[in-house]
C-alpha positions in Angstrom: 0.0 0.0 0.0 1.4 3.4 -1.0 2.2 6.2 1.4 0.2 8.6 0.3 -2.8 6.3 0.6 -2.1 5.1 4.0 -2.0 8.9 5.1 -5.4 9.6 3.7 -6.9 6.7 4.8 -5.1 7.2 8.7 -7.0 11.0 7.8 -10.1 8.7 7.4 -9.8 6.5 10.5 -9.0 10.1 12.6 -12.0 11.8 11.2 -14.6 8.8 12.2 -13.1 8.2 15.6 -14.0 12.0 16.1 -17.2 12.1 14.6 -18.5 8.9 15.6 -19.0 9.3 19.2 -21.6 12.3 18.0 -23.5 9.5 16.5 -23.1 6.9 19.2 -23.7 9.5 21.9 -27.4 9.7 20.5 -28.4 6.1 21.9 -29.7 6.7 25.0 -27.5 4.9 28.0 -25.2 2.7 25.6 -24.3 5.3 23.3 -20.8 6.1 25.5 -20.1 2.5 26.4 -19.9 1.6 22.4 -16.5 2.7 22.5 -16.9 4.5 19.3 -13.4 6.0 19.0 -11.7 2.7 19.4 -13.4 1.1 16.1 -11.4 2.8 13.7 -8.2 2.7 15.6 -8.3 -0.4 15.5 -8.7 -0.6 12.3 -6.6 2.0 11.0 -3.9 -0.5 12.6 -5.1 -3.4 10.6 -5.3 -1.8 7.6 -2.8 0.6 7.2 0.0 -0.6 9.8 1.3 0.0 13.2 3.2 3.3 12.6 0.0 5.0 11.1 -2.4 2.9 13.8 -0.3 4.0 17.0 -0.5 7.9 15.3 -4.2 7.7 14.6 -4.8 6.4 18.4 -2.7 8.8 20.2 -3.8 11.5 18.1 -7.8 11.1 17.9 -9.1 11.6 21.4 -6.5 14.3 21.9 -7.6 16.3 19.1 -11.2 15.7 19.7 -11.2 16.8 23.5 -9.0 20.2 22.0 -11.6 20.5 19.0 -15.0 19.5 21.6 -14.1 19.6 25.3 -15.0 15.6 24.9 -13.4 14.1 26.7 -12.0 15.9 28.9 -8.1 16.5 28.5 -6.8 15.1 32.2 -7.1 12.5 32.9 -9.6 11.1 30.6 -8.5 11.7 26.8 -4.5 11.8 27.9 -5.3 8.2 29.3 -7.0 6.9 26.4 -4.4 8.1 23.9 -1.9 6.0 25.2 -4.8 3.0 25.3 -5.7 3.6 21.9 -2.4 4.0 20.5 -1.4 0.7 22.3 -4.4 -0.6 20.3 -3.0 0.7 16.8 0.3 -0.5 17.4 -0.7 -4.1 18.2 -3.3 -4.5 15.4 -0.8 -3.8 13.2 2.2 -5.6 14.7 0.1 -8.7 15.1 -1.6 -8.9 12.3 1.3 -8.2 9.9 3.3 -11.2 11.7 0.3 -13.5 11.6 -1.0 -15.8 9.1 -3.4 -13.6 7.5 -6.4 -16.1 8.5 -9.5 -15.7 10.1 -8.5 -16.6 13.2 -5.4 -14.6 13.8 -7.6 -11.7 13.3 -9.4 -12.7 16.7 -5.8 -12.9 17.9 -4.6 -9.8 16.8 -7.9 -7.6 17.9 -8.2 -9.5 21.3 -4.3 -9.3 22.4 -4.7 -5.7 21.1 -7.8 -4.9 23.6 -6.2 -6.4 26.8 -2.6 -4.4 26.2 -4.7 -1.3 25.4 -7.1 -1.9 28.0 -3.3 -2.7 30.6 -1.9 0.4 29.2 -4.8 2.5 30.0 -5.1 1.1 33.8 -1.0 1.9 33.8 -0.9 5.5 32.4 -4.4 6.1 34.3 -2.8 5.7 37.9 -0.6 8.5 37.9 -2.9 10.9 35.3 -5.7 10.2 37.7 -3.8 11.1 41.2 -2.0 14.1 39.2 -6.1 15.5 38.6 -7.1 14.4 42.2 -9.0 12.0 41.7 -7.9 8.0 43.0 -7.3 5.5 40.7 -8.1 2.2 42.1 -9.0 -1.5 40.9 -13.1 -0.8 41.2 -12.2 2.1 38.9 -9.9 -0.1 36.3 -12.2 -3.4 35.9 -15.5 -0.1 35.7 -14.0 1.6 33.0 -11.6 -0.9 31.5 -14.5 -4.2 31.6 -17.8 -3.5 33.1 -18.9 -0.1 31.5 -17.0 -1.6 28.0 -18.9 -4.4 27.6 -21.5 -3.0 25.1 -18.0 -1.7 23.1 -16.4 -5.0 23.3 -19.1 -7.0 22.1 -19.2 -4.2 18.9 -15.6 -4.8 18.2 -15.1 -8.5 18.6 -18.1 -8.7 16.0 -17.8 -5.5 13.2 -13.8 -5.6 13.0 -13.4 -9.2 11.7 -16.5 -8.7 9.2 -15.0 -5.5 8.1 -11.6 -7.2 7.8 -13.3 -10.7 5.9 -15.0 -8.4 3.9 -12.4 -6.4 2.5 -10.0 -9.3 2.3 -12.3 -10.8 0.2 -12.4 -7.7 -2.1 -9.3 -7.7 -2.7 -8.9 -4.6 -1.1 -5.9 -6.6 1.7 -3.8 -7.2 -1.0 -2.0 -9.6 1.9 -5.2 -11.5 3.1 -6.1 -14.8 1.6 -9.7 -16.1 2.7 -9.6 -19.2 4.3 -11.9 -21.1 1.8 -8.7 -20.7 -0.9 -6.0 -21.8 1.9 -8.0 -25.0 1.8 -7.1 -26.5 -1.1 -3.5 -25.5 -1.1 -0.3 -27.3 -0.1 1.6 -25.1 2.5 
């Protein structure tokens, strides 16, 4: 994939993670906890690599709290651009060392949510004594597992059908469908 289209579509992936959450925000009680910003992170890893994912997560809820006030800066949008950077990097990392089967897209998004989710419980002790406010384990499994599930759920099942479907496009020039691995000798 060429440079220039990796930078439009990381443009892309930045623009949704901020505009989504004005869409998602509209469901009444699950609108926050579908984790709206994380989707295209994510993706933006997959797709167009680790350098351009872990830019596009650090980047997207920094410049949205700046542009919107949402979320706010400390601690909430400094500790979730380190989580969803984390996120970018390992989709991309993973999934460009793995077999570029079904599976090992599982692998790559799941092992990407629990060192995003470690990474924001890390950076979030210190940013949340440094605002006042005490960062505990009732606070971590809250915001990292209880208040996510809605989010998690979305992810585990819209990434790999986004992935599957444009692998099957042709638009992964790397990803080759399972049904055609079948019937070849590796």
């Amino acid at each position: 994939m060429k440079q220039t289209r990796k930078l439009v579509l990381s443009a892309l992936f930045m623009a949704l993670g901020i505009v989504l959450p004005f869409l998602t925000g509209q469901i009444q009680q699950i609108g926050n906890m579908l984790l709206p910003m994380h989707i295209p992170v994510l993706l933006c890893g997959f797709i167009c690599g680790w350098q351009y994912g872990l830019a596009v997560g650090l980047m997207t809820p920094l410049l949205r709290s700046v542009m919107f006030g949402m979320p706010p800066l400390m601690p909430t949008a400094a500790a979730m651009a380190v989580e969803l950077a984390v996120y970018g990097l390992m989709t991309g990392i993973l999934y460009a060392k793995l077999p570029k089967k079904v599976p090992y897209i599982y692998v790559s998004l799941l092992c990407a949510m629990i060192t995003g989710r470690a990474a924001w419980g890390l950076v979030g002790i210190p940013l949340y004594g440094i605002a006042g406010n005490r960062f505990n384990m009732q606070i971590f499994l809250s915001g990292a597992l209880l208040n996510a599930i809605p989010g998690i759920i979305l992810q585990i099942v819209l990434i790999p059908i986004v992935m599957i479907t444009l692998g099957k496009a042709g638009v992964l020039k790397d990803y080759v469908p399972e049904r055609e691995m079948e019937g070849s000798c590796e």
